[in-house]
N, C-alpha and C positions, 0 to 999 in steps of 0.2 A: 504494500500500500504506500502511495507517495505523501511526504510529508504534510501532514495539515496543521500542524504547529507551528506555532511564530511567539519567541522565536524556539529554537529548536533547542532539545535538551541539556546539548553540551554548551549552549551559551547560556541556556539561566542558569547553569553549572558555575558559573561566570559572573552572573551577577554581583555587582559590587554591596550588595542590599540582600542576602538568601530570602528563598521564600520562607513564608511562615511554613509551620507544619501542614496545618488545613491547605494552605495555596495549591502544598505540591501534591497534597492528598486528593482535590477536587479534579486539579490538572490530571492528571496522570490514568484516575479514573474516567475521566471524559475521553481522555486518548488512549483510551483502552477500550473503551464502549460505545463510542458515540458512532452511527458510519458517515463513510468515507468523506461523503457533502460535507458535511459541517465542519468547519475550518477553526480552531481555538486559538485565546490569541492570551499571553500570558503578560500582564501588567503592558498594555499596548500602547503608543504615543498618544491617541485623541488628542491632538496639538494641545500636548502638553499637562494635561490631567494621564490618570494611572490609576483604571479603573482595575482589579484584580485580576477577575478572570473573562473573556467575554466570548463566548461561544458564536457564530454567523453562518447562518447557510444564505447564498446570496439567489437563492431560489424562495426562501423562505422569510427570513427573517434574523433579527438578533436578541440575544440573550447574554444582561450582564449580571456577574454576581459578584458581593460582597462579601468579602470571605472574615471570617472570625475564630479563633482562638478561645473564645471565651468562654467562663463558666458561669451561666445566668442564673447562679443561684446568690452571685455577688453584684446583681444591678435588679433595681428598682424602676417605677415608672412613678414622679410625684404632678400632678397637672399636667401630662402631658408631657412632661421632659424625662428623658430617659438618665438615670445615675446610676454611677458605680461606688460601692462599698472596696475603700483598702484602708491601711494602716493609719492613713490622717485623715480619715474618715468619710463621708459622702458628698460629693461633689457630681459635677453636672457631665454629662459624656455625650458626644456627637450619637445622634440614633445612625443606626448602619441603615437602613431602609431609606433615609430621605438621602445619605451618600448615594445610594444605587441609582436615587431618582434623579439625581445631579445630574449624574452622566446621559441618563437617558435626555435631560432637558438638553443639556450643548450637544445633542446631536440633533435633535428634529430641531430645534430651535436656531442655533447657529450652526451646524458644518453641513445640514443638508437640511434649508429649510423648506425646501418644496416637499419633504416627504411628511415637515410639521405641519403646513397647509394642506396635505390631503387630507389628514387626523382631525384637522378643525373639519374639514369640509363632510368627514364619514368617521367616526368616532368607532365604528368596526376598523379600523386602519389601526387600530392602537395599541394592538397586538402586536405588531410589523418590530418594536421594541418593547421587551420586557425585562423585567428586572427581578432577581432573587438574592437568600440570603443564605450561606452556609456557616453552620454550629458548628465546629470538627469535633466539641470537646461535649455536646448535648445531642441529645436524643433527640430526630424531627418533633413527636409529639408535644415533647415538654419547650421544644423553640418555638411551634405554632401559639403554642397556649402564651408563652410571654410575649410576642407580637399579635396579638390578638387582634388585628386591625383590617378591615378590606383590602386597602390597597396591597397590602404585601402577601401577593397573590400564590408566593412561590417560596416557601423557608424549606428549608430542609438541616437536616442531624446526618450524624457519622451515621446512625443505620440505617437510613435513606437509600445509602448509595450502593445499591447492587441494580443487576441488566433490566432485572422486572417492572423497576420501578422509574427506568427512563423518563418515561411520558411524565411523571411528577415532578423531573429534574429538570427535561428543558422542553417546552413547552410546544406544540407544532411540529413533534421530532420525525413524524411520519408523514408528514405535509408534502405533497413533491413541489407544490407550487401556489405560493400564495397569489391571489387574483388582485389584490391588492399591490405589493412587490413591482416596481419598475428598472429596467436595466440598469438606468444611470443614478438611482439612487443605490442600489448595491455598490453601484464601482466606486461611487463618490464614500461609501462609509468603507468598502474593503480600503480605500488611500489611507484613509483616516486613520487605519488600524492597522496597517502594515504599507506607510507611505515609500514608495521606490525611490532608488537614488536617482538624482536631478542631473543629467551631465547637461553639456555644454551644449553638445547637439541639439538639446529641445528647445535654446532659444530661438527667438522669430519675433519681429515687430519690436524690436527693444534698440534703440537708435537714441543715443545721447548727445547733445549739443555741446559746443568747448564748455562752457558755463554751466550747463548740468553737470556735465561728470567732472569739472572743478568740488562741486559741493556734495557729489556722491561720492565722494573719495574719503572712506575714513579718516575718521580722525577724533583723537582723543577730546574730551571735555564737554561742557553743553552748547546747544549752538540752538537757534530760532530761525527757519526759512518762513521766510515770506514772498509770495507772488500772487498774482492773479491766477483765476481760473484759468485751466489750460496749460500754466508755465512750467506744468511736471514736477510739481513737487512732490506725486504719490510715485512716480515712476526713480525719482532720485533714492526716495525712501526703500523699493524696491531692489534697485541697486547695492545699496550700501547695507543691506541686511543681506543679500544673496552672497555678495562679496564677503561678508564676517562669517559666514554659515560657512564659506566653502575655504577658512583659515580655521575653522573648527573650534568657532566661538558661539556662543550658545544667545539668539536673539531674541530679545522680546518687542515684537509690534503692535502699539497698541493703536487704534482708529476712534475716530469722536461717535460712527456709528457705524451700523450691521453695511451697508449700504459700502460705504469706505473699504468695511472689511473684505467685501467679493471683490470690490475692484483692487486695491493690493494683491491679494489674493492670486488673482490672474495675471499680475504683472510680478512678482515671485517667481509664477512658473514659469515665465518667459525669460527670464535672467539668465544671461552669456558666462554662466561660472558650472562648477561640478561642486555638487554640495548636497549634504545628506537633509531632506526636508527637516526632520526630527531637532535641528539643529535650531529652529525657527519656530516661535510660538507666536502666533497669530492672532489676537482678540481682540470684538471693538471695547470700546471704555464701560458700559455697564456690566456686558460682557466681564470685564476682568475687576472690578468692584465686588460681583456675585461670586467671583472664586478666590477672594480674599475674606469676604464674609462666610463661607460655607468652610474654606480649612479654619476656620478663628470660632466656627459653629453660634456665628451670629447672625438672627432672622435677618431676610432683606426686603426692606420696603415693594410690593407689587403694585402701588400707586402713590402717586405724589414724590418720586424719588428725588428730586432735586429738592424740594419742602424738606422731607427727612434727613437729609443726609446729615447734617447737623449731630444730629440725637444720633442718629448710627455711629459716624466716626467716634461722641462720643464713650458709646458702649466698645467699640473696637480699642480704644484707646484704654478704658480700665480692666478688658480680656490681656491686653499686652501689660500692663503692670503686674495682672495675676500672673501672669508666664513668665511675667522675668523678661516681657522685651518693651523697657523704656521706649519710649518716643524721643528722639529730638527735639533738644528745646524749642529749636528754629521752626522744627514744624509743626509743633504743639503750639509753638506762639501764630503762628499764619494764621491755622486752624481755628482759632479760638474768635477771632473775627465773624463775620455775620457772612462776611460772604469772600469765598477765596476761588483764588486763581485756579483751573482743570491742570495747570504743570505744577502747583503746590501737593495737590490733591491727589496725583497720580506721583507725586513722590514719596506722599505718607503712604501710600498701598505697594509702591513699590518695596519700601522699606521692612515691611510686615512681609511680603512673599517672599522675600530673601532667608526671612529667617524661621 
């Protein structure tokens, strides 16, 4: 049988990070059971998130899960917040269920949003992505019973996982063809998930003026372009990220909106360098707000976001005091203003995702 693992054994062998127990316990049993269609993908890029494990038949559908170690006889559920019981006693702990839903959002939502607009438009489409949870260390019964919730349609325990009980593991497994499922949204989520290396041959239409590629030419420090519509300042941006990508520097692109972000996007793949995609993280500005609040397991405002943000950054800022990650005076002082600049703002989140 030809490899349907990604990546392949002797490189998570490799990994600089070992799998947890459960990872390698899920893995191994899906690649030992699953057939040949279904492609598994082991902590995979999704520009830049690292959901666990995530199963794809691109006839069918995907399947991602959340893998845990845990023993839920040491976590609690008070209002609705999930905690764990240890030594310094009970504190508040990310639910693993709304992680799985994470992932599932930046896929229909941002990396293939035309398969999120079918879902609004047939709410039967909504299965095309699903999401479960894996106990290594509890019994499916006794992890159903503590998620006790609708949405988490799919939990499972270490005795779960034998051949019989497939269908309960991944969902559609006998599906040949979802009627739903379009060509180019599989291709676009298989990129996602296992993105090919970028050579130099695929660029086309990428044509810089002396004066562009003056100011796509890296260079250390902060700098501010400004031009009118048209003058290429997404196509310079372009550039100068494909060019770090392919020095095997690891980039982050952020855009003011979804909109922004296709078109970069496109002009990425067009770039006259050889560079591993993976190298290049991709998101527009709310976008990368939401996955700062979501690793920090702080709620994110679904309306009025600009109004809020205030009282977020607050809440963000006294989670980094609990962790041990000060803020900057300079940007604790910006912040404290009524209203601050989108490159102050996207410095304080940068500085939180770093650490």
């Amino acid at each position: 049988m030809k490899n349907r693992l990604y990546p392949t054994w002797d490189e998570i062998e490799k990994f600089h990070n070992p799998l947890t127990e459960g990872e390698e316990h899920l893995a191994r049993f899906l690649d030992d059971t699953l057939p040949e269609e279904w492609m598994i993908f082991v902590e995979p890029y999704l520009n830049g998130t690292r959901p666990d494990i995530v199963v794809f038949n691109p006839q069918v559908g995907v399947m991602i899960y959340e893998v845990k170690d845990w023993n839920l006889n040491f976590y609690h559920w008070k209002d609705g917040q999930l905690f764990v019981n240890d030594a310094k006693g009970s504190h508040p702990i990310k639910d693993p269920g709304k992680q799985a839903e994470y992932y599932k959002t930046n896929i229909i939502e941002q990396l293939v949003p035309q398969l999120g607009e079918e879902i609004d438009r047939n709410s039967d489409a909504f299965g095309l992505v699903r999401t479960g949870l894996y106990f290594h260390k509890m019994p499916g019964e006794a992890s159903r019973a503590f998620f006790n919730k609708p949405s988490y349609s799919f939990i499972i325990g270490y005795d779960d996982l034998h051949d019989s009980n497939l269908d309960n593991i991944v969902p559609y497994l006998h599906l040949k063809q979802s009627k739903f499922m379009q060509t180019e949204w599989a291709d676009e989520i298989e990129w996602w998930l296992k993105p090919p290396f970028h050579s130099i041959e695929q660029a086309h239409d990428f044509e810089l003026s002396s004066n562009q590629k003056r100011h796509a030419e890296p260079q250390t420090g902060h700098f501010r372009l400004m031009g009118v519509a048209g003058s290429g300042k997404t196509l310079i941006i372009a550039y100068r990220a494909a060019k770090l990508a392919s020095q095997g520097f690891k980039v982050l692109v952020v855009t003011y909106n979804i909109t922004l972000w296709h078109y970069i996007q496109d002009m990425i793949k067009r770039a006259p360098f050889n560079f591993d995609p993976r190298n290049i993280t991709r998101i527009h500005f709310h976008g990368f707000c939401n996955d700062i609040l979501n690793k920090l397991g702080v709620p994110a405002p679904h309306e009025n976001y600009l109004e809020k943000i205030g009282s977020v950054l607050n809440l963000m800022t006294s989670f980094g005091q609990q962790k041990f990650l000060p803020c900057p005076n300079v940007i604790c002082d910006a912040l404290s203003h009524a209203r601050c600049s989108f490159y102050v703002l996207l410095t304080f989140l940068r500085f939180y995702r770093q650490r």
